[in-house]
N, CA, C, O and CB atoms as a CASP TS submission, in Angstrom:
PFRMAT TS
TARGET T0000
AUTHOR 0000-0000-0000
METHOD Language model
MODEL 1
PARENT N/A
ATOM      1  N   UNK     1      79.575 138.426 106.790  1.00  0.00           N
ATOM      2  CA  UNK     1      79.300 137.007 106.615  1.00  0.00           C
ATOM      3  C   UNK     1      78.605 136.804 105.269  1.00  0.00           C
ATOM      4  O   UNK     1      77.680 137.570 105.000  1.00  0.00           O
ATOM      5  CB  UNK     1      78.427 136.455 107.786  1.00  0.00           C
ATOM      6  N   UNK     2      78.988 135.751 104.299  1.00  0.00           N
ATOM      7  CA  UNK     2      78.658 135.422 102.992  1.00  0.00           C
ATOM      8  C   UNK     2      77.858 133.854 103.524  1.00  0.00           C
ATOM      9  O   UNK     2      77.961 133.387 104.658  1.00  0.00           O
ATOM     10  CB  UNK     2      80.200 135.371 101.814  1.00  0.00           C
ATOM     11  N   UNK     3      77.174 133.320 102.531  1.00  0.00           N
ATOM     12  CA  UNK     3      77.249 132.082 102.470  1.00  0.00           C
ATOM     13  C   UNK     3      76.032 131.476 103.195  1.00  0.00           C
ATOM     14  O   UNK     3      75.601 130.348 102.952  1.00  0.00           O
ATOM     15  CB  UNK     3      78.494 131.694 102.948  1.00  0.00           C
ATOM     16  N   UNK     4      75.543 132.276 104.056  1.00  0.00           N
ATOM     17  CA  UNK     4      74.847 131.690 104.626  1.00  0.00           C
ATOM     18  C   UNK     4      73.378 131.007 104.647  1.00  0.00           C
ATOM     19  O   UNK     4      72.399 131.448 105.249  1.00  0.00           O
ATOM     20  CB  UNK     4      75.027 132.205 105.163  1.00  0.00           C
ATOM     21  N   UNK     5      73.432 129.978 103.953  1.00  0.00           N
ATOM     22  CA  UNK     5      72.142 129.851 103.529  1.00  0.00           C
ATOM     23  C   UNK     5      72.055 130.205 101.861  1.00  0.00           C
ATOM     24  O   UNK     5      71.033 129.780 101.322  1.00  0.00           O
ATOM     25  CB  UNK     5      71.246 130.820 104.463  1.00  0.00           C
ATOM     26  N   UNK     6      72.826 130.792 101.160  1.00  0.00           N
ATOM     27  CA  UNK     6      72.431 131.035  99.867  1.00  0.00           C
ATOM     28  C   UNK     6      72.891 130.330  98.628  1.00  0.00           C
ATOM     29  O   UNK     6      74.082 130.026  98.569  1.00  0.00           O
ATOM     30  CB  UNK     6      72.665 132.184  99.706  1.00  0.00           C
ATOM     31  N   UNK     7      72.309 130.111  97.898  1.00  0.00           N
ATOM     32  CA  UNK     7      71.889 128.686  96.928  1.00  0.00           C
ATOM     33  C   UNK     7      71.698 129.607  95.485  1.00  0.00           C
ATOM     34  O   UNK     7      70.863 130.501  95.625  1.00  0.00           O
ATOM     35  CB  UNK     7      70.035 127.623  97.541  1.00  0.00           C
ATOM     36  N   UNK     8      72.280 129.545  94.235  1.00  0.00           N
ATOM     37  CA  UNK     8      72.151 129.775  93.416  1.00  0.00           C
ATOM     38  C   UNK     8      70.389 129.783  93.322  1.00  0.00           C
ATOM     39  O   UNK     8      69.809 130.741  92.812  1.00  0.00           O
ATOM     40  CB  UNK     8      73.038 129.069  92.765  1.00  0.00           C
ATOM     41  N   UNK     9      69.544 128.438  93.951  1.00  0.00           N
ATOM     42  CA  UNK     9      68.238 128.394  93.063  1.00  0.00           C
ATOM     43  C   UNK     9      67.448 129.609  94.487  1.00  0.00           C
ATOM     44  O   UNK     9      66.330 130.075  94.269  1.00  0.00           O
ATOM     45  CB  UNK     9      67.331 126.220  92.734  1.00  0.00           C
ATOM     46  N   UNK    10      68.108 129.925  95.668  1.00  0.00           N
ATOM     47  CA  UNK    10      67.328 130.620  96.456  1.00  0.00           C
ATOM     48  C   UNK    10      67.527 132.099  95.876  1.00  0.00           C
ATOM     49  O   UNK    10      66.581 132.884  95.817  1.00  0.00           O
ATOM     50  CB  UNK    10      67.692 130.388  97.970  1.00  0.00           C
ATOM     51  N   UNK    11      68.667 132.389  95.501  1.00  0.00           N
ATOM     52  CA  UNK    11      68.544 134.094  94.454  1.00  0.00           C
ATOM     53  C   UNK    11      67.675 133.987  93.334  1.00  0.00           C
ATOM     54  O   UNK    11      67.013 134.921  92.882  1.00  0.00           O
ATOM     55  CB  UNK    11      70.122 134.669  93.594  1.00  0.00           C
ATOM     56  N   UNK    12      67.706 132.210  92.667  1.00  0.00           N
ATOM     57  CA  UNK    12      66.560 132.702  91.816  1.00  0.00           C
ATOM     58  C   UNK    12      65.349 132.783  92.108  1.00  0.00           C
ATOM     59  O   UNK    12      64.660 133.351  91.261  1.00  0.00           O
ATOM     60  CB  UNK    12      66.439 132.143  90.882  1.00  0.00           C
ATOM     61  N   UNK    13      64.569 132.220  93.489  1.00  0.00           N
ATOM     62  CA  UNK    13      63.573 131.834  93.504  1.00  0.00           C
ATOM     63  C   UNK    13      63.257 133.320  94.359  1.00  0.00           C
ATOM     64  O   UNK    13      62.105 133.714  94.541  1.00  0.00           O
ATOM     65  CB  UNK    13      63.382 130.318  93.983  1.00  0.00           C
ATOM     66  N   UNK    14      64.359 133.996  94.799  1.00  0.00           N
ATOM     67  CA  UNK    14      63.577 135.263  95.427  1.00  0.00           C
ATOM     68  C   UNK    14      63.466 136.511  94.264  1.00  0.00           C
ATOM     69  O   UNK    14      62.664 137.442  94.344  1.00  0.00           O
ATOM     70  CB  UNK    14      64.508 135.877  96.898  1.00  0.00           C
ATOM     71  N   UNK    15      64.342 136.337  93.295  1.00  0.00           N
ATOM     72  CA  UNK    15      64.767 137.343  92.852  1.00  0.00           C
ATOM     73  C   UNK    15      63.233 136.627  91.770  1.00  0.00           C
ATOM     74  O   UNK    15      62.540 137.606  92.048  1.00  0.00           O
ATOM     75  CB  UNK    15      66.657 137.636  92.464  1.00  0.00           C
ATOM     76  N   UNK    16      62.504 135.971  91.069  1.00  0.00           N
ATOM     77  CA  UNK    16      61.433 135.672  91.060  1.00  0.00           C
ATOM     78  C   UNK    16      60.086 135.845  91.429  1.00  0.00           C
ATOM     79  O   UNK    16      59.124 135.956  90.669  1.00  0.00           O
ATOM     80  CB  UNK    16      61.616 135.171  91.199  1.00  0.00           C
ATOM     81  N   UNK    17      60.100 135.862  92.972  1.00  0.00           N
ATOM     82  CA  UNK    17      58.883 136.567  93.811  1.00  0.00           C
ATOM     83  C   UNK    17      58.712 137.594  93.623  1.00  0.00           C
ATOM     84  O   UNK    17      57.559 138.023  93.571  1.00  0.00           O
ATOM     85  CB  UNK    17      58.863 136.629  95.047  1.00  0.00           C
ATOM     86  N   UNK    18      59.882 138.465  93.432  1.00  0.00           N
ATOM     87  CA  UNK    18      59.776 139.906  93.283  1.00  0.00           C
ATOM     88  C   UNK    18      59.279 140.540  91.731  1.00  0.00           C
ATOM     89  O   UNK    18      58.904 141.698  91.549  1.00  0.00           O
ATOM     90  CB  UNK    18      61.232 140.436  93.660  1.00  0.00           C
ATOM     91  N   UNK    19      59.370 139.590  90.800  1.00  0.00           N
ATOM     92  CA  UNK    19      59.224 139.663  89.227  1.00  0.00           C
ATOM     93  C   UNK    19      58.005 138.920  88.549  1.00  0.00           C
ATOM     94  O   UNK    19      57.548 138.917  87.406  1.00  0.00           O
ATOM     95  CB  UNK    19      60.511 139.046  88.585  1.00  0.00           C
ATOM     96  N   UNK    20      57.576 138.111  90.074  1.00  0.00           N
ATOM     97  CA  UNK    20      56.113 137.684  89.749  1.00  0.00           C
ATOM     98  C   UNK    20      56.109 136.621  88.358  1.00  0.00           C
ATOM     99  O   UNK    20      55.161 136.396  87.605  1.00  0.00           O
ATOM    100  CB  UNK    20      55.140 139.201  89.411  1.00  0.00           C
ATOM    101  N   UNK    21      57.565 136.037  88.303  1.00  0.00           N
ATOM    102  CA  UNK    21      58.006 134.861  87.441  1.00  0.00           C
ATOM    103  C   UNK    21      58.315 133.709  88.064  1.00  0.00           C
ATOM    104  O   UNK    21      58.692 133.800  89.233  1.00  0.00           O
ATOM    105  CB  UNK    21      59.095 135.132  86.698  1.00  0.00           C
ATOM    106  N   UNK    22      58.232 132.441  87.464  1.00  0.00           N
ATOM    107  CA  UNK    22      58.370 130.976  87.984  1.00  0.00           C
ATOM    108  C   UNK    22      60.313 131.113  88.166  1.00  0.00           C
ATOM    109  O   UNK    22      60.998 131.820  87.428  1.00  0.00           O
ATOM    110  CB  UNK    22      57.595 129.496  86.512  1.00  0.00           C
ATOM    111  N   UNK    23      60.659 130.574  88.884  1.00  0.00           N
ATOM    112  CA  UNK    23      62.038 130.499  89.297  1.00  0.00           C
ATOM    113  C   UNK    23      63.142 130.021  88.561  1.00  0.00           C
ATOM    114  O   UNK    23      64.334 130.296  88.700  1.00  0.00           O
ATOM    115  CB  UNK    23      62.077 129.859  90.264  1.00  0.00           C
ATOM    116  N   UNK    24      62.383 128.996  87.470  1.00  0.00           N
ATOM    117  CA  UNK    24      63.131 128.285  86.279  1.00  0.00           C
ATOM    118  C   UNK    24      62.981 129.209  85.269  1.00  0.00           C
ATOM    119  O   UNK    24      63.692 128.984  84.289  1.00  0.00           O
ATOM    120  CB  UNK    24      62.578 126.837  85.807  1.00  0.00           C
ATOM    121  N   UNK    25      62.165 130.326  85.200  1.00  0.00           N
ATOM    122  CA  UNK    25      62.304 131.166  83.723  1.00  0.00           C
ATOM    123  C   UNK    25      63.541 132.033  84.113  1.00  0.00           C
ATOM    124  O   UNK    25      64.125 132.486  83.129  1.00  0.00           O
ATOM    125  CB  UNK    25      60.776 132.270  83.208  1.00  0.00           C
ATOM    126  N   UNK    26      64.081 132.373  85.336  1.00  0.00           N
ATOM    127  CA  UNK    26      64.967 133.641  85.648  1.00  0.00           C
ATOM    128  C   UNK    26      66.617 133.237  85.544  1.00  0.00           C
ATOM    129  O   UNK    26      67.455 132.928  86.391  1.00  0.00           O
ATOM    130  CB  UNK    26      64.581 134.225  87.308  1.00  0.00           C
ATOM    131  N   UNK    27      66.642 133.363  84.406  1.00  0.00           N
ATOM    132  CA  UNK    27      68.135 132.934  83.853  1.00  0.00           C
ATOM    133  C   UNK    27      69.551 132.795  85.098  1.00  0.00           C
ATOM    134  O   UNK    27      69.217 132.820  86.283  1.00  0.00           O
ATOM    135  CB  UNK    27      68.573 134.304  82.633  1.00  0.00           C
ATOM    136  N   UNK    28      69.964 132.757  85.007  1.00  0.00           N
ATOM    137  CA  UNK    28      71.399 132.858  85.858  1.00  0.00           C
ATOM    138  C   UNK    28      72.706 133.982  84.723  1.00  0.00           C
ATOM    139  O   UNK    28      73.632 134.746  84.996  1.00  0.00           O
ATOM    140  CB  UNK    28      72.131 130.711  86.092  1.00  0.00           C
ATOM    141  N   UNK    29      72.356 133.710  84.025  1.00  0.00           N
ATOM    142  CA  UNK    29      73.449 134.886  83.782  1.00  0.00           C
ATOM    143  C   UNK    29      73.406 135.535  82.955  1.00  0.00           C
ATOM    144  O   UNK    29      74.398 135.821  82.284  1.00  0.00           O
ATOM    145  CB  UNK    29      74.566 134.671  83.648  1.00  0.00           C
ATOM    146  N   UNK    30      71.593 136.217  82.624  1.00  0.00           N
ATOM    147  CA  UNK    30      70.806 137.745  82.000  1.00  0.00           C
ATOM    148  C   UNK    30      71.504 138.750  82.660  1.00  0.00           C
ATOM    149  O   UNK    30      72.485 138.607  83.389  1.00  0.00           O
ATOM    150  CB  UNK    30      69.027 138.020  82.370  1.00  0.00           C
ATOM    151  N   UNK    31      71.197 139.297  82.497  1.00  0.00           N
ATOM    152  CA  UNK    31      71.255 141.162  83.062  1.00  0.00           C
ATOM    153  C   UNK    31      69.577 141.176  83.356  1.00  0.00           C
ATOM    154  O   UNK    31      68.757 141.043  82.448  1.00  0.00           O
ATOM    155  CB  UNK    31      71.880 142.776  81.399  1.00  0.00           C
ATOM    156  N   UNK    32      69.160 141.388  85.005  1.00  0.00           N
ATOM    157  CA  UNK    32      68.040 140.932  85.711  1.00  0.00           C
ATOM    158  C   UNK    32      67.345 142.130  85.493  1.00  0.00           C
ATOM    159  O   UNK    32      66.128 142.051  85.659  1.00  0.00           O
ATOM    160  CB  UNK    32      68.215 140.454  87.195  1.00  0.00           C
ATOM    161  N   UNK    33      67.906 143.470  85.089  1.00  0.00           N
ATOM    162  CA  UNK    33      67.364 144.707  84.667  1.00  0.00           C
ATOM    163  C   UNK    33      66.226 145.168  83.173  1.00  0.00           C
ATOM    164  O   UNK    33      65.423 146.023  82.799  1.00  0.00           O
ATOM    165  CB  UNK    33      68.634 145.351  84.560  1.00  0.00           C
ATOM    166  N   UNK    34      67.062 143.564  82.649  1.00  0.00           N
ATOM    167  CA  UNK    34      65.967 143.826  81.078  1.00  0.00           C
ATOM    168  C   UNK    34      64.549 143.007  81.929  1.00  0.00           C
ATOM    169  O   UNK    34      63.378 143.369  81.816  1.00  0.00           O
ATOM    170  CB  UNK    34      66.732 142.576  78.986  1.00  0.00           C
ATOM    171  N   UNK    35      65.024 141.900  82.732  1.00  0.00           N
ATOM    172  CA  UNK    35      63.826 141.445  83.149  1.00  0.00           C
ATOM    173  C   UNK    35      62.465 142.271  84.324  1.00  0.00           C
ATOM    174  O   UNK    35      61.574 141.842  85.057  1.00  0.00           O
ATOM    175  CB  UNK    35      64.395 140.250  83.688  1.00  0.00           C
ATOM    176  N   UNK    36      62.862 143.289  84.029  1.00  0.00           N
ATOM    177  CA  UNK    36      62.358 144.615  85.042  1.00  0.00           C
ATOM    178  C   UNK    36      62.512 144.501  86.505  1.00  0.00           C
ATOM    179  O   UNK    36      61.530 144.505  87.247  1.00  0.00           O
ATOM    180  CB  UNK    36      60.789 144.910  84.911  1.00  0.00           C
ATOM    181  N   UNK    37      63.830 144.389  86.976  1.00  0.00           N
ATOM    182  CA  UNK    37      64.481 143.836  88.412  1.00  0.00           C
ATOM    183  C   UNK    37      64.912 145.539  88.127  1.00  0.00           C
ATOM    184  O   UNK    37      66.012 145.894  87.702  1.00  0.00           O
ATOM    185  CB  UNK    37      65.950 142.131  88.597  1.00  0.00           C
ATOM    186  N   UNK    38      63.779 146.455  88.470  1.00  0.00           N
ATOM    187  CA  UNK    38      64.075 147.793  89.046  1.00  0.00           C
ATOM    188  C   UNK    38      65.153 147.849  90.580  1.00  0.00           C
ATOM    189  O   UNK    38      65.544 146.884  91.237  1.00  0.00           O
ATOM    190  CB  UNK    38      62.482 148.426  89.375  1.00  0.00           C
ATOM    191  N   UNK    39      65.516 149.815  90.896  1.00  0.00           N
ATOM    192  CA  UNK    39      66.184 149.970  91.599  1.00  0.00           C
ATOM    193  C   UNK    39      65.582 149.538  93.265  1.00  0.00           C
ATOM    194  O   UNK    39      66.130 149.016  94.236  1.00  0.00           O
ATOM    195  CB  UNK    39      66.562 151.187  91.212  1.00  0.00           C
ATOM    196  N   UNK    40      64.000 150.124  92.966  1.00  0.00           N
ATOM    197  CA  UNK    40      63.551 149.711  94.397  1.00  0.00           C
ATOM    198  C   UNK    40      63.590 147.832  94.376  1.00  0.00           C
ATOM    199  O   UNK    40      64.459 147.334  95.091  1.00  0.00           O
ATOM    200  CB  UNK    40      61.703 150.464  94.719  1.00  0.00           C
ATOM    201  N   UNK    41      63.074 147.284  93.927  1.00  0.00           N
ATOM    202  CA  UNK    41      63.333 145.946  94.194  1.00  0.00           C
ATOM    203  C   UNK    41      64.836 145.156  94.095  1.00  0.00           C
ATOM    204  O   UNK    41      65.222 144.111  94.617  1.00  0.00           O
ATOM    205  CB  UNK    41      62.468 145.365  93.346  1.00  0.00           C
ATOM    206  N   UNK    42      65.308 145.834  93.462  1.00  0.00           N
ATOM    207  CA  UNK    42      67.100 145.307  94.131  1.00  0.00           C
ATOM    208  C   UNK    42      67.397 145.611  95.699  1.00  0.00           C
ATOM    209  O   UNK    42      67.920 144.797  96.460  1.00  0.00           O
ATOM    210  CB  UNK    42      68.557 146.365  93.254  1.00  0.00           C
ATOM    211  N   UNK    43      66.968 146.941  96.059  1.00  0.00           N
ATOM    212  CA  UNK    43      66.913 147.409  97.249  1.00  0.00           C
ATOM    213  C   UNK    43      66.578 146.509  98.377  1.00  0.00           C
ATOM    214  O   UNK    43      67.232 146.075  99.326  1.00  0.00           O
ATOM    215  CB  UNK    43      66.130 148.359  97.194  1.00  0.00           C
ATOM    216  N   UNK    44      65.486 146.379  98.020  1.00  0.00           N
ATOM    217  CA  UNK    44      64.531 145.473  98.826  1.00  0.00           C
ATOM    218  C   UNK    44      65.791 144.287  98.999  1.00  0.00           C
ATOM    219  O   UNK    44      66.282 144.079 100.109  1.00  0.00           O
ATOM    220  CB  UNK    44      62.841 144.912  97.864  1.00  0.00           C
ATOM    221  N   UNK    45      66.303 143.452  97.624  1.00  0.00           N
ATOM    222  CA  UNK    45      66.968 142.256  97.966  1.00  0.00           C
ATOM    223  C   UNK    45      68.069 142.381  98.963  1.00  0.00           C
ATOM    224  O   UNK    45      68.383 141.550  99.815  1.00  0.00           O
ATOM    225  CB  UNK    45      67.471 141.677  96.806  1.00  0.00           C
ATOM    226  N   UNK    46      68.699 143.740  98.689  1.00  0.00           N
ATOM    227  CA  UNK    46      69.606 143.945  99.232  1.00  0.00           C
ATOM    228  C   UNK    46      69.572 144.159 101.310  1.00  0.00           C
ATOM    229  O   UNK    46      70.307 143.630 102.143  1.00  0.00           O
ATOM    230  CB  UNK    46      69.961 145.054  98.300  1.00  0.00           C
ATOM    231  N   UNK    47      68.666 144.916 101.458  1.00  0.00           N
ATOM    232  CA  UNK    47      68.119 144.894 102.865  1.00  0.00           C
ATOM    233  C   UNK    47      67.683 143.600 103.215  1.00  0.00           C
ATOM    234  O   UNK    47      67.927 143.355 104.397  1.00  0.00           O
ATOM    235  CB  UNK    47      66.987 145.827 103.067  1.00  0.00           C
ATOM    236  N   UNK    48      67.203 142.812 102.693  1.00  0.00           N
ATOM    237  CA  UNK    48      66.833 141.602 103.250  1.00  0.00           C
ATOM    238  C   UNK    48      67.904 140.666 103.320  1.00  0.00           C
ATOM    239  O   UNK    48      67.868 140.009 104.360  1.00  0.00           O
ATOM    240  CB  UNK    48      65.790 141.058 102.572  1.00  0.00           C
ATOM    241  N   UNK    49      69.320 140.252 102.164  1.00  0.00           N
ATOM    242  CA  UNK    49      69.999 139.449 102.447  1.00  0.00           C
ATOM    243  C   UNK    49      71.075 140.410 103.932  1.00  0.00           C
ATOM    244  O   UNK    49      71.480 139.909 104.981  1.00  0.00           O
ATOM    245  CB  UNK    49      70.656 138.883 100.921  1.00  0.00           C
ATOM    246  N   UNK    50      71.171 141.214 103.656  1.00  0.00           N
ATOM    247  CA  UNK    50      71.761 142.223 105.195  1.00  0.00           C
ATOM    248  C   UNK    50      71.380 141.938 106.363  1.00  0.00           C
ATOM    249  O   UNK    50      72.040 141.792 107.392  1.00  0.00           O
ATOM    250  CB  UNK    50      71.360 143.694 105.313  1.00  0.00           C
ATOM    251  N   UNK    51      70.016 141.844 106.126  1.00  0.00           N
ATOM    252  CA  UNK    51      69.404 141.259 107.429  1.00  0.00           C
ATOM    253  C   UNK    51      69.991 140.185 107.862  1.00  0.00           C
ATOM    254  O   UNK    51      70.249 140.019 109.054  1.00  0.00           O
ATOM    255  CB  UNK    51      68.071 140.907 107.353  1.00  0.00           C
ATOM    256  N   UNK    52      70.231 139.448 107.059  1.00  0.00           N
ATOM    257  CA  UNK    52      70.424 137.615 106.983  1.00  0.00           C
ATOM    258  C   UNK    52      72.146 138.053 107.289  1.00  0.00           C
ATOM    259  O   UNK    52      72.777 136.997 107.241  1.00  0.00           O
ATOM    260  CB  UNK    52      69.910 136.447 104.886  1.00  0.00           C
ATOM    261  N   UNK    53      72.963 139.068 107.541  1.00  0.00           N
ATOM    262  CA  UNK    53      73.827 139.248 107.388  1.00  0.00           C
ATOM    263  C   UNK    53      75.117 139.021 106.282  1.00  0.00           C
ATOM    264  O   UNK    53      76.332 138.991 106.479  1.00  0.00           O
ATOM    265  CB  UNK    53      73.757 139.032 108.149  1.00  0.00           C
ATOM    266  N   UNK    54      74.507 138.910 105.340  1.00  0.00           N
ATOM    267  CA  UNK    54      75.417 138.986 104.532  1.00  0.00           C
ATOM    268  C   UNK    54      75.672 140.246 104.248  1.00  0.00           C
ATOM    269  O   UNK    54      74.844 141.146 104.107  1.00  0.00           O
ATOM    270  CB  UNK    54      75.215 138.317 103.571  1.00  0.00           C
ATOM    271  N   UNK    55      77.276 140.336 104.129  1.00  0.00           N
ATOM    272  CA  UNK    55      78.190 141.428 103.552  1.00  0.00           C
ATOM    273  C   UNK    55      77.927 142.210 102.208  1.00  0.00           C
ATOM    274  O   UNK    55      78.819 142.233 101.360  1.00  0.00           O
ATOM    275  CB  UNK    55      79.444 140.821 103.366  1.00  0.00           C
ATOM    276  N   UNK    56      76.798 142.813 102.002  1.00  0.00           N
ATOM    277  CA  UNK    56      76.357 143.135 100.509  1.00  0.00           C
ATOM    278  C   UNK    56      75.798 144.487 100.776  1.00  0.00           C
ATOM    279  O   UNK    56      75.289 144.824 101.845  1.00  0.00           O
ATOM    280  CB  UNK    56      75.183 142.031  99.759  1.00  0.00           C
ATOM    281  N   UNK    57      75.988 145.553  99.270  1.00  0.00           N
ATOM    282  CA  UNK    57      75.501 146.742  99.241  1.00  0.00           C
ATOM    283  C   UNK    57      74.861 146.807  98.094  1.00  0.00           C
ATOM    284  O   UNK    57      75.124 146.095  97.125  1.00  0.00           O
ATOM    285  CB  UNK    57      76.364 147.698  99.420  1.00  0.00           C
ATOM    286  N   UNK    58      73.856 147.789  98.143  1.00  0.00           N
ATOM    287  CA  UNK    58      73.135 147.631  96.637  1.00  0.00           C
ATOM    288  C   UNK    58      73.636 147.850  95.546  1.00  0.00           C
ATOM    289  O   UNK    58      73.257 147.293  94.517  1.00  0.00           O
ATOM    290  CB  UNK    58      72.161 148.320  96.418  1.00  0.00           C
ATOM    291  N   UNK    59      74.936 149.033  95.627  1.00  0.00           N
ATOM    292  CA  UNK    59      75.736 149.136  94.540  1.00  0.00           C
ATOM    293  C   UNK    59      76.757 148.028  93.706  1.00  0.00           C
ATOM    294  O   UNK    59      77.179 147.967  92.551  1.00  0.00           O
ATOM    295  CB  UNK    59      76.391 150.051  94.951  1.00  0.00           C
ATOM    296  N   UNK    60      76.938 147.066  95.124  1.00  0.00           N
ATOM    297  CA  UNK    60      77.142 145.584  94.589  1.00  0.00           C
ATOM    298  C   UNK    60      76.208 144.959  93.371  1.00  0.00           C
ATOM    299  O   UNK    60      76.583 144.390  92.346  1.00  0.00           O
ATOM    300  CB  UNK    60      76.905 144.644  95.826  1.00  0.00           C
ATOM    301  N   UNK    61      75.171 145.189  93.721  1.00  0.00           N
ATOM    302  CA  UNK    61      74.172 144.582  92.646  1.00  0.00           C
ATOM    303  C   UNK    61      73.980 144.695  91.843  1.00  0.00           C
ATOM    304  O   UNK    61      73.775 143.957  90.879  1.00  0.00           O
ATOM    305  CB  UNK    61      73.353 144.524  92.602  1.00  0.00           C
ATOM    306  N   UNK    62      73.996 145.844  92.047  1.00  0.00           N
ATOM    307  CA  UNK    62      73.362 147.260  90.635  1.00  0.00           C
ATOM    308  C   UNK    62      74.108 146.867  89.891  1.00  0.00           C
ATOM    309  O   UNK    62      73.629 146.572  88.796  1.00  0.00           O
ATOM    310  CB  UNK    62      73.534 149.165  90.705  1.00  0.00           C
ATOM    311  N   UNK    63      75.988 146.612  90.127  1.00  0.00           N
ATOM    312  CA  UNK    63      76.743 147.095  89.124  1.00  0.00           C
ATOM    313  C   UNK    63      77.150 145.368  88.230  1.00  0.00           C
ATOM    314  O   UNK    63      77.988 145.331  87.330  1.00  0.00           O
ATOM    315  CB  UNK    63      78.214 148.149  89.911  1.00  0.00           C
ATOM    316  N   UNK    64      76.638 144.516  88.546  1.00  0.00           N
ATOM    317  CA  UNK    64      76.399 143.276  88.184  1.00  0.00           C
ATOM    318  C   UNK    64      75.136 142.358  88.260  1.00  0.00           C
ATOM    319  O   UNK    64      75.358 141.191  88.582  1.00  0.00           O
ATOM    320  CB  UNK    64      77.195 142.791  88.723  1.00  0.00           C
ATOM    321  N   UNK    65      73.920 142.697  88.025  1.00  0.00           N
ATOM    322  CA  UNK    65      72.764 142.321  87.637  1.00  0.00           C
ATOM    323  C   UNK    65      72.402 141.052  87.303  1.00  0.00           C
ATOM    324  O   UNK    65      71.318 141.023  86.720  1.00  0.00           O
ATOM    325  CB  UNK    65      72.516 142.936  86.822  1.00  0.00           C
ATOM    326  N   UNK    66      73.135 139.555  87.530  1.00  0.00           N
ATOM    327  CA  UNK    66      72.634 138.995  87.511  1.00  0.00           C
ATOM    328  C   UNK    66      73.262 137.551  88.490  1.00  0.00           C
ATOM    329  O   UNK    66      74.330 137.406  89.085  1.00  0.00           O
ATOM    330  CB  UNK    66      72.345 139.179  86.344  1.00  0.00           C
ATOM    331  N   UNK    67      72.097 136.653  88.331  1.00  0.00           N
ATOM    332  CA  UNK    67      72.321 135.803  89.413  1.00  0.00           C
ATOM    333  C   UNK    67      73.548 134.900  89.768  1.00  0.00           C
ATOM    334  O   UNK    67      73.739 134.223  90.779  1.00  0.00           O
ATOM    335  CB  UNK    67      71.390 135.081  89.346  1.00  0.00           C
ATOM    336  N   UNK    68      74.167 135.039  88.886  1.00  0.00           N
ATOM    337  CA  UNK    68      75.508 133.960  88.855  1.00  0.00           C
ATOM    338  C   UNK    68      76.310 134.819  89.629  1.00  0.00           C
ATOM    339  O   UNK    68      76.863 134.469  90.672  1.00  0.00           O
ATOM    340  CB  UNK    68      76.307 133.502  87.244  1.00  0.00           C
ATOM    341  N   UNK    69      76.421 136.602  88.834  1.00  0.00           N
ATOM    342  CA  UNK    69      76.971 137.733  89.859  1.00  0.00           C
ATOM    343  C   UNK    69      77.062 137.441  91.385  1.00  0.00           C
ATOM    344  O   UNK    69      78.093 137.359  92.053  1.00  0.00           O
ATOM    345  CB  UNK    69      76.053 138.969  89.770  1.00  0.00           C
ATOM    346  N   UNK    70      75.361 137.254  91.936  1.00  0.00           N
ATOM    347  CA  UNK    70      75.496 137.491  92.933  1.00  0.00           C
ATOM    348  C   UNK    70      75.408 136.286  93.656  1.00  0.00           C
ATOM    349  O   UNK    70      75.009 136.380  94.817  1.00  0.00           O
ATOM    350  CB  UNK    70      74.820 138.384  93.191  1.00  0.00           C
ATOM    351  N   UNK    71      75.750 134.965  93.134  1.00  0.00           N
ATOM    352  CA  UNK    71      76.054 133.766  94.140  1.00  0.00           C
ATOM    353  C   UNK    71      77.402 134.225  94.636  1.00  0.00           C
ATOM    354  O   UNK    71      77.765 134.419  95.796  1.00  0.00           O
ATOM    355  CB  UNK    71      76.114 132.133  93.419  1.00  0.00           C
ATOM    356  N   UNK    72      77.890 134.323  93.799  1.00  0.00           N
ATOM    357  CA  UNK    72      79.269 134.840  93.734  1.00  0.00           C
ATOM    358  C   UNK    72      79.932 135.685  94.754  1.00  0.00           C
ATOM    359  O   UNK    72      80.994 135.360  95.284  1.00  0.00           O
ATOM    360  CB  UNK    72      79.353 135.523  92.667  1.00  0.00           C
ATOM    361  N   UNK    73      79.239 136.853  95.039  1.00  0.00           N
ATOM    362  CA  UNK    73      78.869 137.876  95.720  1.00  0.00           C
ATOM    363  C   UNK    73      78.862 137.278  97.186  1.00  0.00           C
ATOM    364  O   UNK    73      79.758 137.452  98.012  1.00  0.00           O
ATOM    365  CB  UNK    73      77.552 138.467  95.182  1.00  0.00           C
ATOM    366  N   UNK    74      77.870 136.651  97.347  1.00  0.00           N
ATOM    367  CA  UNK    74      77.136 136.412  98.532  1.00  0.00           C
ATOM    368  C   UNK    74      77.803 134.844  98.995  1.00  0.00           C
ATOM    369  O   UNK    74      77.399 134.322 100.035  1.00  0.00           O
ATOM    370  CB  UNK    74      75.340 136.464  98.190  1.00  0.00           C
ATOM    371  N   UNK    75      78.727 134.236  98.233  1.00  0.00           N
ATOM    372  CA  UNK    75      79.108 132.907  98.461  1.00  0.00           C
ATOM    373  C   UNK    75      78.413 131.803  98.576  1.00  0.00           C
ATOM    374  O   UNK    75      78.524 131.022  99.521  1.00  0.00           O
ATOM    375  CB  UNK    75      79.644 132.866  99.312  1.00  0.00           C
ATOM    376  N   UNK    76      77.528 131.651  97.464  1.00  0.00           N
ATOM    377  CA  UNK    76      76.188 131.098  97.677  1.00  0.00           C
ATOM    378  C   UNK    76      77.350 129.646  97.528  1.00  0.00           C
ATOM    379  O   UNK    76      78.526 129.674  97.166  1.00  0.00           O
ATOM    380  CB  UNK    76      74.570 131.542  96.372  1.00  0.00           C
ATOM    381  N   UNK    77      76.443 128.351  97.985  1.00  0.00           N
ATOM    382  CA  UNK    77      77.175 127.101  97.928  1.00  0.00           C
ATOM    383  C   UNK    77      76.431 126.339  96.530  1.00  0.00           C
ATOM    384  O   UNK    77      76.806 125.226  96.162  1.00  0.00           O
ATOM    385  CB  UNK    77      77.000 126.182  99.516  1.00  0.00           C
TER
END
């Protein structure tokens, strides 16, 4: 299951919490890795949208790093 619940501004605003940045500085289509979006905290995103059931693996992430990637990904609306 994709889609559920996910919002271009909710990847930014989590992928944010985790970077200890305001939600409007976290670009949509950087490479989230220069912004120090390490392997354990992709991880983390990744177990948590799973939870939420979405269809996603971390190597999904890894191999496209940024947020537009993963609306995309995840079928954000």
């Amino acid at each position: 299951m994709t889609g559920a619940g996910f919002t271009v501004e909710r990847i930014r605003a989590e992928v944010a919490d985790l970077l200890g940045e305001d939600p409007a500085d976290i670009p949509v289509d950087e490479n989230l890795a220069d912004w120090g979006l390490d392997s354990i905290r992709l991880m983390t995103l990744a177990e948590r949208w799973r939870a939420e059931g979405a269809e996603v693996a971390f190597i999904q992430l890894a191999e496209r790093p940024a947020v537009e990637a993963w609306a995309e990904l995840l079928g954000a609306a």
